[in-house]
SEKELO-319083 format. One line per 10 residues: number of its first residue (from 1); for each residue z, y, x of N, C-alpha, C. Coordinates in Angstrom, 2 decimals. Atoms other than C-alpha are relative to their C-alpha. Last residue first. Example, Ala and Ser with C-alpha at 12.3 -4.5 7.8 and 13.67 -1.06 7.14 Angstrom:
BEGIN
2	-0.06 -1.19 -0.82 7.14 -1.06 13.67 0.73 1.09 -0.77; 0.00 -1.19 0.89 7.80 -4.50 12.30 0.00 1.20 0.90
//
This chain:
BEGIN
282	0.60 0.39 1.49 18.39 -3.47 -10.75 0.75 0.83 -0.79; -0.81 0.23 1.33 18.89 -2.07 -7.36 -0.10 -0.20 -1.15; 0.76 -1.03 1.01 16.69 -2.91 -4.45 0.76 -0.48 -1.50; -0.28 -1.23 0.74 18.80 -3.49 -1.83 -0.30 0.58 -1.01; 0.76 -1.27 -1.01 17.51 -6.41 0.75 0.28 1.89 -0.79; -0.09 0.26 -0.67 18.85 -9.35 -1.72 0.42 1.40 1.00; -1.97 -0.08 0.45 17.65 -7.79 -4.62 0.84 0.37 1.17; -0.07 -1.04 -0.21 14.01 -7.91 -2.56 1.68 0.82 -0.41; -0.06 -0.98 -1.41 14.56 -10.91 -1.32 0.41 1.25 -0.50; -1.58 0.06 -0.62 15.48 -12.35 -5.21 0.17 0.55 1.41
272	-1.06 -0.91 1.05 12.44 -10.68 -6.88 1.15 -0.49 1.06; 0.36 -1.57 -0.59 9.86 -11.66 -3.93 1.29 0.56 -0.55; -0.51 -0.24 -1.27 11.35 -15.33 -4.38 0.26 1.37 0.43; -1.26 0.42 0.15 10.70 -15.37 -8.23 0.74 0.32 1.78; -0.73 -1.31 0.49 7.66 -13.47 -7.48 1.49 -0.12 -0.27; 0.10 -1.60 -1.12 6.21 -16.03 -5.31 1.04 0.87 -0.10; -0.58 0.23 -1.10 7.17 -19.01 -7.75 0.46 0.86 1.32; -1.15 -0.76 0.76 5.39 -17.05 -10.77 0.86 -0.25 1.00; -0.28 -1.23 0.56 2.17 -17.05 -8.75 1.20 0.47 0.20; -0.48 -0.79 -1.52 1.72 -19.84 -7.50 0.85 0.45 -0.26
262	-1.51 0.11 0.32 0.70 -21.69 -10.90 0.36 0.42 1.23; -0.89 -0.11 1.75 -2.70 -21.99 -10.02 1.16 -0.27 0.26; 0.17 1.24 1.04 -3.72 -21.64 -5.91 0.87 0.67 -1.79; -1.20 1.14 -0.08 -3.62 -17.93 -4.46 -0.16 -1.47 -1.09; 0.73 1.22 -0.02 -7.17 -16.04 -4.05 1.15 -1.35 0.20; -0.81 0.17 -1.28 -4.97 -12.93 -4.04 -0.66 -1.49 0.55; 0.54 -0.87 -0.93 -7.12 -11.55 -7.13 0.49 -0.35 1.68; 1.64 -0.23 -0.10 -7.40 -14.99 -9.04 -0.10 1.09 1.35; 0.49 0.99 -1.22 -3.76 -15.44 -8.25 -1.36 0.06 0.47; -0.52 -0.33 -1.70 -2.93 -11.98 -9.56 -0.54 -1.32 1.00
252	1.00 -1.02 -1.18 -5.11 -12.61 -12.48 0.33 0.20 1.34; 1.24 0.69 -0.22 -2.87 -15.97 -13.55 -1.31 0.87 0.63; -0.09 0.79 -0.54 0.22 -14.03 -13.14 -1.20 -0.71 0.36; -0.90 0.85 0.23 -0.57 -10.62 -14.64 0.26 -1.41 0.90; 0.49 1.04 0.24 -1.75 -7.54 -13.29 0.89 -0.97 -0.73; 0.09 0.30 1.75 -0.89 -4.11 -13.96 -0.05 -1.49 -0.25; 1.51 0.16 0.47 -2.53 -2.83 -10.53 0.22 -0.68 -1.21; 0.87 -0.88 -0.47 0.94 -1.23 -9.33 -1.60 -0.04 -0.62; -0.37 -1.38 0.43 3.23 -3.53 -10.86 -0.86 0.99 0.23; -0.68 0.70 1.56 2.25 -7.69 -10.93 0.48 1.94 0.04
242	1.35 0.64 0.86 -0.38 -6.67 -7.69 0.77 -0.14 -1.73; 1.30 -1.17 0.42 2.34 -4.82 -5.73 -0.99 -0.38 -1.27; -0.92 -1.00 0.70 5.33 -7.70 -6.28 -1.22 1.60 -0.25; -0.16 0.29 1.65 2.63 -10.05 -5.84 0.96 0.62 -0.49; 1.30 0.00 0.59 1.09 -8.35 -2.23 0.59 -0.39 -1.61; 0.08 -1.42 0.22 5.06 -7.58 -0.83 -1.55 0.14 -1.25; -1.52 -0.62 1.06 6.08 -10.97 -1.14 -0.31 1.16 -0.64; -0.36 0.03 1.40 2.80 -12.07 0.68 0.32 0.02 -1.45; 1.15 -0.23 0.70 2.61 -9.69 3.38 -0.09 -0.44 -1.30; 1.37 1.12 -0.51 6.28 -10.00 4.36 -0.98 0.65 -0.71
232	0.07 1.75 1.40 9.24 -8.77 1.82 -0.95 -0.90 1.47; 0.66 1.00 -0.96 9.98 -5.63 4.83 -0.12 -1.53 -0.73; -0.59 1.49 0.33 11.59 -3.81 1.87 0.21 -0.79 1.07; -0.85 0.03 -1.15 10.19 -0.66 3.57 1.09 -0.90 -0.44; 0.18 0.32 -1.09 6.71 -1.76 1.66 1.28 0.37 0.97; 0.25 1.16 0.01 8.41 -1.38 -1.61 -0.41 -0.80 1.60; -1.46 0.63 0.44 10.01 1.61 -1.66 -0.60 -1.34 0.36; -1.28 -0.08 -1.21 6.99 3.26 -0.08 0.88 -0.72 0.00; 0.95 0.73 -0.92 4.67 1.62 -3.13 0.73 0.41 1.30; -0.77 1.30 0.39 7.87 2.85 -5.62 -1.13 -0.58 1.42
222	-1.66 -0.28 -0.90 7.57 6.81 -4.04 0.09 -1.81 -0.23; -0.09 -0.12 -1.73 3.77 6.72 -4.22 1.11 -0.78 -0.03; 0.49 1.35 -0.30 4.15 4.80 -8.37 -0.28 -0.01 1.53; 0.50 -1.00 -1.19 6.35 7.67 -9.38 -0.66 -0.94 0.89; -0.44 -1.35 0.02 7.36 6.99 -12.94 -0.21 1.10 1.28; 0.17 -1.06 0.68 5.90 3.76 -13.69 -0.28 1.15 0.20; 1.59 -0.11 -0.04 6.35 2.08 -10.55 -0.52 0.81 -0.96; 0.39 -1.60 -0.85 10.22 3.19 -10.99 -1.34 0.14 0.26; -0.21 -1.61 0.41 10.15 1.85 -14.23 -0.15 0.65 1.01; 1.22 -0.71 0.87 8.33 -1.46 -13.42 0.50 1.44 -0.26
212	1.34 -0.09 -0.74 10.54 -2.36 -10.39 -0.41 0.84 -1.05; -0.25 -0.90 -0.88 13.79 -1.85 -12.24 -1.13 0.57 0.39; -0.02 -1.51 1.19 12.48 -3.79 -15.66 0.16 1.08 1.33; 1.43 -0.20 0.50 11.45 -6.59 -12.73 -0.27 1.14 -1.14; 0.60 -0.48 -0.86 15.07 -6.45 -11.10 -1.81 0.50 -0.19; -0.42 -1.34 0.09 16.31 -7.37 -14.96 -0.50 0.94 1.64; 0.53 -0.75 0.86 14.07 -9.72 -15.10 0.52 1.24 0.30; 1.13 -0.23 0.03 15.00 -11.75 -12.19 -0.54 1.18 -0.73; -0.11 -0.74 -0.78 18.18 -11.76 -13.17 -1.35 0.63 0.45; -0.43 -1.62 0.32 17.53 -12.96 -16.11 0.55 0.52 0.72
202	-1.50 0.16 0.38 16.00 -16.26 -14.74 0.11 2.11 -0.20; -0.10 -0.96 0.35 12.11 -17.07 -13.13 1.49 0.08 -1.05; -1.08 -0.82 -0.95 11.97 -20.28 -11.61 0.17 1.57 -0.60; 0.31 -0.69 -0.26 10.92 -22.05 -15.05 0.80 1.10 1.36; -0.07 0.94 -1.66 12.30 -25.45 -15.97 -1.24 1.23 0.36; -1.08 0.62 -0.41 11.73 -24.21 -19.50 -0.45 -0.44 1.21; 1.07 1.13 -0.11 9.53 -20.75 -20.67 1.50 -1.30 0.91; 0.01 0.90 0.82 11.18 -18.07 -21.41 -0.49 -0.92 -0.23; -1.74 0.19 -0.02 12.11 -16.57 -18.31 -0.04 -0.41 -1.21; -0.57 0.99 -0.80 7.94 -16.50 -17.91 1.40 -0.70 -0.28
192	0.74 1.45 0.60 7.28 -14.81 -21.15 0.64 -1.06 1.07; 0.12 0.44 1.00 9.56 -12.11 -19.85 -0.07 -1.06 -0.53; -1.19 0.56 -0.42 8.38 -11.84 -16.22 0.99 -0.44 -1.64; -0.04 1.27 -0.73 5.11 -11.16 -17.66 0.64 -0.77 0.72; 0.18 1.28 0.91 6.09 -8.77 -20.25 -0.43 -1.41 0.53; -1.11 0.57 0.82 8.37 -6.76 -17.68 -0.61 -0.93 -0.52; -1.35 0.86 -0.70 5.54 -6.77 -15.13 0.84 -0.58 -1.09; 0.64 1.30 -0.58 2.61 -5.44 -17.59 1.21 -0.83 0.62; 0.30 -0.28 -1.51 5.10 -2.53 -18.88 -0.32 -1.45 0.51; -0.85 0.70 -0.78 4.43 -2.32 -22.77 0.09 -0.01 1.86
182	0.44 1.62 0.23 2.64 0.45 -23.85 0.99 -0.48 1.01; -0.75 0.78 0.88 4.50 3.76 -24.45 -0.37 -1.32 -0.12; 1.00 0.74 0.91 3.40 5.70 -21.25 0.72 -0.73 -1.07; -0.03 0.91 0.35 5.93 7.97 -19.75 -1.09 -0.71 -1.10; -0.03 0.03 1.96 5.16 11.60 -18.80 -0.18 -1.38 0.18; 1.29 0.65 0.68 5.38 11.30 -14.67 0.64 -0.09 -1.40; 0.47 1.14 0.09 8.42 12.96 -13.10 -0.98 0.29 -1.15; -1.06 0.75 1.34 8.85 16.32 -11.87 -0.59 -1.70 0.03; -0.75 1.85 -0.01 7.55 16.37 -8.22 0.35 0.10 -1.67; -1.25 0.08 1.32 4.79 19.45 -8.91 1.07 -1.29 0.02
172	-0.08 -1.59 0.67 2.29 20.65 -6.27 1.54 0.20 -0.79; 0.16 -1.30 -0.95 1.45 17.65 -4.44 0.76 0.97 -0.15; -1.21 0.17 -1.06 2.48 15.06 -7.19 -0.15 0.99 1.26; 1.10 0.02 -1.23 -0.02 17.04 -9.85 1.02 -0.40 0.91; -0.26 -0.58 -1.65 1.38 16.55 -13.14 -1.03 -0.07 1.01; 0.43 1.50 -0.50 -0.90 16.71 -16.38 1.06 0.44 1.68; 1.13 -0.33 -0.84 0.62 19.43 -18.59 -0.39 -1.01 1.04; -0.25 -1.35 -1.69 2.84 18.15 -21.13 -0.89 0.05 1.10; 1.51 -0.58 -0.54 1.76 17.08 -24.74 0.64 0.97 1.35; -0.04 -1.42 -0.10 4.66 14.81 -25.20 -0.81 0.58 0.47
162	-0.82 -0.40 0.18 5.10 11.28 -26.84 0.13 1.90 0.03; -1.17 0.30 -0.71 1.67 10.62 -25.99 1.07 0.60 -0.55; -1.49 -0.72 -0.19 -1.42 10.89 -28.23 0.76 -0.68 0.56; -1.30 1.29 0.08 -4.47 9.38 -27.11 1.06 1.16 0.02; -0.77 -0.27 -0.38 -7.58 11.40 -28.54 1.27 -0.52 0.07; -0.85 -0.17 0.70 -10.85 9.31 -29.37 1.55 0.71 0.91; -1.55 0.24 -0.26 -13.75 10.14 -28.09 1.04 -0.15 -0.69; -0.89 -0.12 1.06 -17.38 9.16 -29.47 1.21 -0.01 0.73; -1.16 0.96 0.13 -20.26 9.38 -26.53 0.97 0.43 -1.02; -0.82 -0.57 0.82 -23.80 10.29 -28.02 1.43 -0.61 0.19
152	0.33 -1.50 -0.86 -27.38 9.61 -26.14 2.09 0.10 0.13; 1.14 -0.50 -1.08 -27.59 6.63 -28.83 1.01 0.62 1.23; 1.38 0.50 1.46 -24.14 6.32 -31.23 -1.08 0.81 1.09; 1.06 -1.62 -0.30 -21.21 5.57 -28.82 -0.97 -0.23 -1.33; 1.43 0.46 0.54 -17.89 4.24 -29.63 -0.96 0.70 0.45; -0.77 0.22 0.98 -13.73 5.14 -28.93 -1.84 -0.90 -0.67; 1.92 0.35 0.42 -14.16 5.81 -25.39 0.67 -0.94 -1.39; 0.33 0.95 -0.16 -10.49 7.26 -24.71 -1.24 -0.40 -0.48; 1.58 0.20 0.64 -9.02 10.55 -24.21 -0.05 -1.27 0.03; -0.59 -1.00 1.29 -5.77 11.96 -22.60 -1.17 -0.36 -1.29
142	-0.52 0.96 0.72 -5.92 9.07 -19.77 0.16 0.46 -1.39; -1.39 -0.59 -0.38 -6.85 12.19 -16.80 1.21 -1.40 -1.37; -0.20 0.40 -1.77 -10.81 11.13 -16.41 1.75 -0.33 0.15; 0.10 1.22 0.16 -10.92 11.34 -20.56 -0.06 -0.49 1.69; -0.49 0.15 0.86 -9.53 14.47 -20.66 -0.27 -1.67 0.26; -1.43 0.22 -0.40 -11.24 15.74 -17.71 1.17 -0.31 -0.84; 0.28 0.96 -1.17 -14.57 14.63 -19.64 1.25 -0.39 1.26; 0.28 1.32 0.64 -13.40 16.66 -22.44 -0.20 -1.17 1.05; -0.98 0.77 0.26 -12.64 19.40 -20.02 -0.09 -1.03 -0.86; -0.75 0.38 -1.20 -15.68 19.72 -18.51 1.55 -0.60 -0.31
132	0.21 1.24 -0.49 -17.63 20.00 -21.67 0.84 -0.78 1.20; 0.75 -0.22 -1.40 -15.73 22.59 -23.10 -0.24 -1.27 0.86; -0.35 0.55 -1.29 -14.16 21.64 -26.85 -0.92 0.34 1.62; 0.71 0.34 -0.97 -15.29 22.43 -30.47 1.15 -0.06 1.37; -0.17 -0.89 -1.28 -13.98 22.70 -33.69 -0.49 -0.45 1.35; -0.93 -0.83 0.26 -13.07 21.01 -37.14 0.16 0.66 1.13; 0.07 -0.43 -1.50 -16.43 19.96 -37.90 1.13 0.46 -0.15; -0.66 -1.14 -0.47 -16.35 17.40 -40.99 0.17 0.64 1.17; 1.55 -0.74 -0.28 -18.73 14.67 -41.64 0.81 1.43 0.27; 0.78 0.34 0.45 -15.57 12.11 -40.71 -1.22 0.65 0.00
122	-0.49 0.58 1.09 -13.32 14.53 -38.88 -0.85 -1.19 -1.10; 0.78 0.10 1.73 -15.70 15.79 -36.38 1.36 -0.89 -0.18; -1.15 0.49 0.34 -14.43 17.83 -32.85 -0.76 -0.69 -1.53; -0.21 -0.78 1.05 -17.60 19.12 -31.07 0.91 -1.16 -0.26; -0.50 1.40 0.86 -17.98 18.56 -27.12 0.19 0.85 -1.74; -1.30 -0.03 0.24 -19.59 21.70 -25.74 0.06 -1.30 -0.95; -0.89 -0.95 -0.94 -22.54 22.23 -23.26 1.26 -0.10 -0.46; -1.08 -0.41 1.31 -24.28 18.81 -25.39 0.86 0.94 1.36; 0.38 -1.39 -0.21 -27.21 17.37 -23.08 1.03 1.26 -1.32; 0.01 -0.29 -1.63 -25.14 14.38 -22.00 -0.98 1.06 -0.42
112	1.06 0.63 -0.33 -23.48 13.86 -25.37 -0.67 0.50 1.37; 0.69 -0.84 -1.07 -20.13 14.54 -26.11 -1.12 -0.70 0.36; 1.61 0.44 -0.20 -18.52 13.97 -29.82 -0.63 0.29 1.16; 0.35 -0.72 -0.34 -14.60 14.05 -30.21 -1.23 -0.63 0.80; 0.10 1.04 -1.17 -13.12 11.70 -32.58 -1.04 1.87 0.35; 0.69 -0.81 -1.11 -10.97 12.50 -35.50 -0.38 -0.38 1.55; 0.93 0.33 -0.30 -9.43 9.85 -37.73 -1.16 1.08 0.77; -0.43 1.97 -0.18 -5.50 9.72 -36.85 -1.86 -0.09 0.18; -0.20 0.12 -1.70 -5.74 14.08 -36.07 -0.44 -2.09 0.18; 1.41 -0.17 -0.99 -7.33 14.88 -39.50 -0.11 -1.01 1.25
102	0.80 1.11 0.65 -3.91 13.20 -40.90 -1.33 -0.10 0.34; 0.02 0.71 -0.34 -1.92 14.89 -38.49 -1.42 -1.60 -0.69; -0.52 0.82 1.18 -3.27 18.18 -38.87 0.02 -1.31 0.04; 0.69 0.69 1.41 -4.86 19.35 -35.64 1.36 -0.46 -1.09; -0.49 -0.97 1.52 -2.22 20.78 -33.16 -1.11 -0.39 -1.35; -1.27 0.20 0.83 -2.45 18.02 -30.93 0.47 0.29 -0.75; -0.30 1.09 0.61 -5.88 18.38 -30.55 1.08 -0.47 -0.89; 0.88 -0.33 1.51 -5.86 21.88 -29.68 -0.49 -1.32 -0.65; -1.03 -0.89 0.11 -2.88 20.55 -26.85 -0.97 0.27 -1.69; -1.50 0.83 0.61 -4.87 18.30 -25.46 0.68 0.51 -1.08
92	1.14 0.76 1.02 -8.22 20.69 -24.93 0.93 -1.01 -0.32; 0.44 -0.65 0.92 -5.07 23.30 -23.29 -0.73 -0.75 -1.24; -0.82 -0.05 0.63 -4.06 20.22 -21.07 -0.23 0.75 -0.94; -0.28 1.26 0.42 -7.42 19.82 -19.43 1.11 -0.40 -1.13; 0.80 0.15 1.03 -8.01 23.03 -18.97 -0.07 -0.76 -1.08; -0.03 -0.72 0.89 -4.54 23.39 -16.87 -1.00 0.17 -1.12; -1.19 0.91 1.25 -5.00 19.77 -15.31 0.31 1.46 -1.18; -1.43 0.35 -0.48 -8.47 21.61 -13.90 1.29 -0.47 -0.76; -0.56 -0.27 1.04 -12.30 21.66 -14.70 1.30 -0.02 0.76; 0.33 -1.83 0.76 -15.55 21.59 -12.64 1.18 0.27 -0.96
82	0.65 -0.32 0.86 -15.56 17.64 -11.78 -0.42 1.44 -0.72; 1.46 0.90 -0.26 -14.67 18.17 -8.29 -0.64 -0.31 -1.46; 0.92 -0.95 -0.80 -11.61 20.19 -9.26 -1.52 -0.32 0.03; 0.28 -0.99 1.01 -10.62 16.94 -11.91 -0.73 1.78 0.55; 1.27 0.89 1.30 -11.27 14.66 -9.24 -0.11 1.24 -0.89; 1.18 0.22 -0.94 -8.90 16.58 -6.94 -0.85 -0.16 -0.74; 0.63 -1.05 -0.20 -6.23 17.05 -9.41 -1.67 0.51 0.55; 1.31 -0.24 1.17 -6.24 13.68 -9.85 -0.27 1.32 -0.05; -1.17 -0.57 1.27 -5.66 13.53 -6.52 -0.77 0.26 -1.35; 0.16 -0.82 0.96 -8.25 12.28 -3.89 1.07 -0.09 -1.20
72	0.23 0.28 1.21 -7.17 11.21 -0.45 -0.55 0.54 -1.44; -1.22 -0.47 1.22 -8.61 12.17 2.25 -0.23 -0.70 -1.09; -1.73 0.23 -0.53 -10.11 9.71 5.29 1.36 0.70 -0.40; -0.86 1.65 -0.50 -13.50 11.11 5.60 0.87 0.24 -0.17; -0.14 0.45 -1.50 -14.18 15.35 5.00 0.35 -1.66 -0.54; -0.58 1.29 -0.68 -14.92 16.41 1.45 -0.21 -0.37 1.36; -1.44 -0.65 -0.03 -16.39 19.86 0.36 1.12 -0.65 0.52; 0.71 -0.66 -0.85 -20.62 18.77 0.18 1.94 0.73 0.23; 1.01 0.54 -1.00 -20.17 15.16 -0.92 -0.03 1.02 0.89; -0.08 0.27 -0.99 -17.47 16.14 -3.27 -0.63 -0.41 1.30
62	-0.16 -1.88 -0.69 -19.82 18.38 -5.17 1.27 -0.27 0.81; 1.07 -1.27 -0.37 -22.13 15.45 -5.74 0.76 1.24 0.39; 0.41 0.10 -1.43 -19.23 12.74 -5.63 -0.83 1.42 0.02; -1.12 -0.04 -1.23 -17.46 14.18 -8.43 -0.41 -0.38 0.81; -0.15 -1.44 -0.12 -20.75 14.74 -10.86 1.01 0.54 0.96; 1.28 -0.75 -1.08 -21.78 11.37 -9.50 0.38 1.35 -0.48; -0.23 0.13 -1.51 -18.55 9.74 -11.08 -0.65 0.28 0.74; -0.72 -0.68 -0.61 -18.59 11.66 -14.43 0.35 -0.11 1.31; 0.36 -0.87 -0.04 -21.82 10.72 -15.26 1.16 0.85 0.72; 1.04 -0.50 -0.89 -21.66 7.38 -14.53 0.18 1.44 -0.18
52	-0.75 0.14 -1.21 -18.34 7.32 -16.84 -1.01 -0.19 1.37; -0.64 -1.14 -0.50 -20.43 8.85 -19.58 0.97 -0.18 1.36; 0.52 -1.55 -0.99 -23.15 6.60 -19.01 1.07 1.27 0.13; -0.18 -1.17 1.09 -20.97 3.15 -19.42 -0.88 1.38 0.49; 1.29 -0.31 0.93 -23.04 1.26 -16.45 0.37 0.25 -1.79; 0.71 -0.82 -0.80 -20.70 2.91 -13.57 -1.05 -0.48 -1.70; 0.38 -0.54 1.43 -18.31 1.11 -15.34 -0.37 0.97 0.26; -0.02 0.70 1.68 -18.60 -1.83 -13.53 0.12 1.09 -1.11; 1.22 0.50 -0.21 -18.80 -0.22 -9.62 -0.44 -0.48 -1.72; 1.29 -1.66 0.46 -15.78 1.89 -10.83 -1.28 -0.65 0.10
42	-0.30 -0.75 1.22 -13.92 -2.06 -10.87 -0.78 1.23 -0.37; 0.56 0.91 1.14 -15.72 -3.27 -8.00 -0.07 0.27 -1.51; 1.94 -0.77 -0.20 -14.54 -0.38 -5.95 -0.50 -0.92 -0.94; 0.34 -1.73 0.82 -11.22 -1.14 -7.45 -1.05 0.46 0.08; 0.07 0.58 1.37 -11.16 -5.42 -6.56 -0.15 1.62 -1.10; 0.97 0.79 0.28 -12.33 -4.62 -3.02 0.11 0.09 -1.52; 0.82 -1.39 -0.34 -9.38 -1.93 -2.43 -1.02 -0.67 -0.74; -0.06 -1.24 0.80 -7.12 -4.57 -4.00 -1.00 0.63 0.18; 0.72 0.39 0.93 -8.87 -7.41 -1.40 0.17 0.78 -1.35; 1.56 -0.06 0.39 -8.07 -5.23 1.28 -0.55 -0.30 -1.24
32	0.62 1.46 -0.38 -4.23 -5.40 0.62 -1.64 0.60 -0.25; 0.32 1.09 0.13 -2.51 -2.24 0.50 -1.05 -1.25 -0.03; -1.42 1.14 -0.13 -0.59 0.40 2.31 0.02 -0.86 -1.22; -0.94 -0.11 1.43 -2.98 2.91 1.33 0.87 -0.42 -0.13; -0.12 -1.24 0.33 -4.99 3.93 4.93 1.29 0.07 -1.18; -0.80 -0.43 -0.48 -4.85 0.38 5.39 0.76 0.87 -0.42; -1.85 0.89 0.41 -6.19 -0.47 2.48 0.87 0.66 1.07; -0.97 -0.42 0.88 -8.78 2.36 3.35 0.90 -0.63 -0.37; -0.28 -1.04 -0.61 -9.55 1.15 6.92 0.88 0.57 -1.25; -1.28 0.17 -0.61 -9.99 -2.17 5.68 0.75 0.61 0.16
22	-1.16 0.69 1.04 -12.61 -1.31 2.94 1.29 -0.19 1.10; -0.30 1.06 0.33 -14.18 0.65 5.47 1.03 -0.73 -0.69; -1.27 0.66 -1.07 -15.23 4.19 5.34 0.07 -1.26 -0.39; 0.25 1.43 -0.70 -18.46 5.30 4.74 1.00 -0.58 0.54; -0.11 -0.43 -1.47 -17.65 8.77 2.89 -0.27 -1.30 1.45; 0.38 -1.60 -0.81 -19.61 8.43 -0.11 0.30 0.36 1.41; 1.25 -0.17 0.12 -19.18 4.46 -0.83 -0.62 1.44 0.18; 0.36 1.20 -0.68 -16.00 3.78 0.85 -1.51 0.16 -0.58; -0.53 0.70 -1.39 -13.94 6.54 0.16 -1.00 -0.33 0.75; 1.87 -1.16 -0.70 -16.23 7.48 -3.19 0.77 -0.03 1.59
12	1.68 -0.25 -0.16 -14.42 4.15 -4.14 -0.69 0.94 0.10; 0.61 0.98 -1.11 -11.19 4.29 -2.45 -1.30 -0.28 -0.04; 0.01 -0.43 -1.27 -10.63 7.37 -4.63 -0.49 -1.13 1.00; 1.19 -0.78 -0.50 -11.70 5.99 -7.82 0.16 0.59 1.04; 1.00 0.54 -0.35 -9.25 3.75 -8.17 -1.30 0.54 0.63; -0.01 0.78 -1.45 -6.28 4.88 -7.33 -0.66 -1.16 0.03; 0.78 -0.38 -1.31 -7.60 8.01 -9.04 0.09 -1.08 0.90; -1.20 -0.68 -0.67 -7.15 6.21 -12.30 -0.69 0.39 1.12; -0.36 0.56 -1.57 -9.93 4.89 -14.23 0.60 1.15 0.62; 0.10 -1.46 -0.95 -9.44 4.83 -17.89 -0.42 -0.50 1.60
2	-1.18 -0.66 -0.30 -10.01 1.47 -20.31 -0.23 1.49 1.35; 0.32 0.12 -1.42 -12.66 0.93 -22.51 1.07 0.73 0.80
//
């Protein structure tokens, strides 16, 4: 089950705690309503996992009484609001990481909703425990993943990354973002496309679409600025956002932009060559 980012979950206690309007927050984000629509929807859906209910009323409830309208939330934020911080968070990483690798492949970390501390099991083996808050900011922050439940009883599994470094906070800390190792949605769907015949998509293309995806990657504010002072149009700007920012692919993006079949790749082919065009360096 996959994570939810803050730039999802912020528009939704946005819009369902603080009463703001879906418009107001696209605005607010510098993008398209129907995004905002398609994220509240999204937390709305895994509202009926219980540990991810649990963790999104434990962040409204003590954002409800500390939150003003019309801020954003950081993951920092979230992670405050849940009771824990990226420094807890990283530590319960970290005593993972140091497990023995072979422990480490089948080890899952056990939290149940009346459980004060997550316990670590190896098959029937205990190899240690965990603080509820951070386990939960573990799995709020991408460091975790829902791996099974049994009853009452969620099963985590721990996602190793290249490097156990402390969770940034863009506020606080510019370094760049720890790199993910899965493929980058854009590239593989510009890709497939440029291999396909009598296809507008061309290796140029691509190579502006490896550009895009790394800097979205790596600082996904600074690339959503970059992008909107393009001036692409609404558009240009919506399927170059939607194919990097929300991951999508061609045939979802149309779904989410309510664009006819086969649109899509045509769009992006254009979006890619404006944006070239207009500066953006491959």
């Amino acid at each position: 089950m996959p994570a939810l980012t803050p730039d999802f979950i912020s528009p939704y206690l946005r819009h369902t705690l603080h009463g703001e309007t879906i418009r107001g927050v696209a605005r607010d984000m510098g993008v398209d309503p129907s995004t905002i629509s398609r994220r509240v929807r999204r937390v709305e859906d895994m509202i009926d996992c219980p540990i991810w209910a649990y963790i999104l009323e434990a962040i409204a409830a003590d954002a409800a009484q500390t939150r003003d309208p019309g801020t954003r939330y950081s993951l920092a934020d979230l992670l405050r609001h849940l009771g824990t911080s990226a420094e807890e968070v990283d530590a319960a990483a970290r005593k993972m990481a140091s497990t023995p690798r072979r422990s480490r492949k089948r080890a899952l970390i056990l939290i149940g909703a009346d459980m004060e501390r997550a316990a670590i099991m190896a098959g029937d083996v205990v190899m240690g425990s965990l603080g509820r808050p951070a386990v939960l900011g573990m799995l709020l922050s991408g460091k975790a993943e829902i791996h099974s439940k049994i009853g009452r009883v969620a099963c985590l599994r721990y996602v190793e990354t290249e490097a156990h470094a402390p969770i940034p906070d863009p506020e606080e800390n510019p370094a760049p973002r720890v790199r993910y190792s899965a493929p980058l949605p854009l590239v593989a769907t510009v890709e497939t496309a440029a291999r396909r015949s009598a296809s507008p998509i061309n290796a140029g293309h691509l190579r502006i679409a490896r550009a895009m995806a790394e800097a979205a990657e790596i600082d996904p504010e600074s690339f959503r600025g970059t992008l909107n002072s393009l001036g692409l149009g609404p558009d240009l700007t919506a399927i170059l956002r939607t194919l990097t920012l929300d991951g999508l692919g061609f045939q979802e993006a149309e779904k989410a932009l309510e664009w006819p079949a086969r649109s899509a790749k045509l769009v992006c082919a254009i979006a890619l060559d404006l944006a070239a065009a207009r500066g953006f360096a491959a």
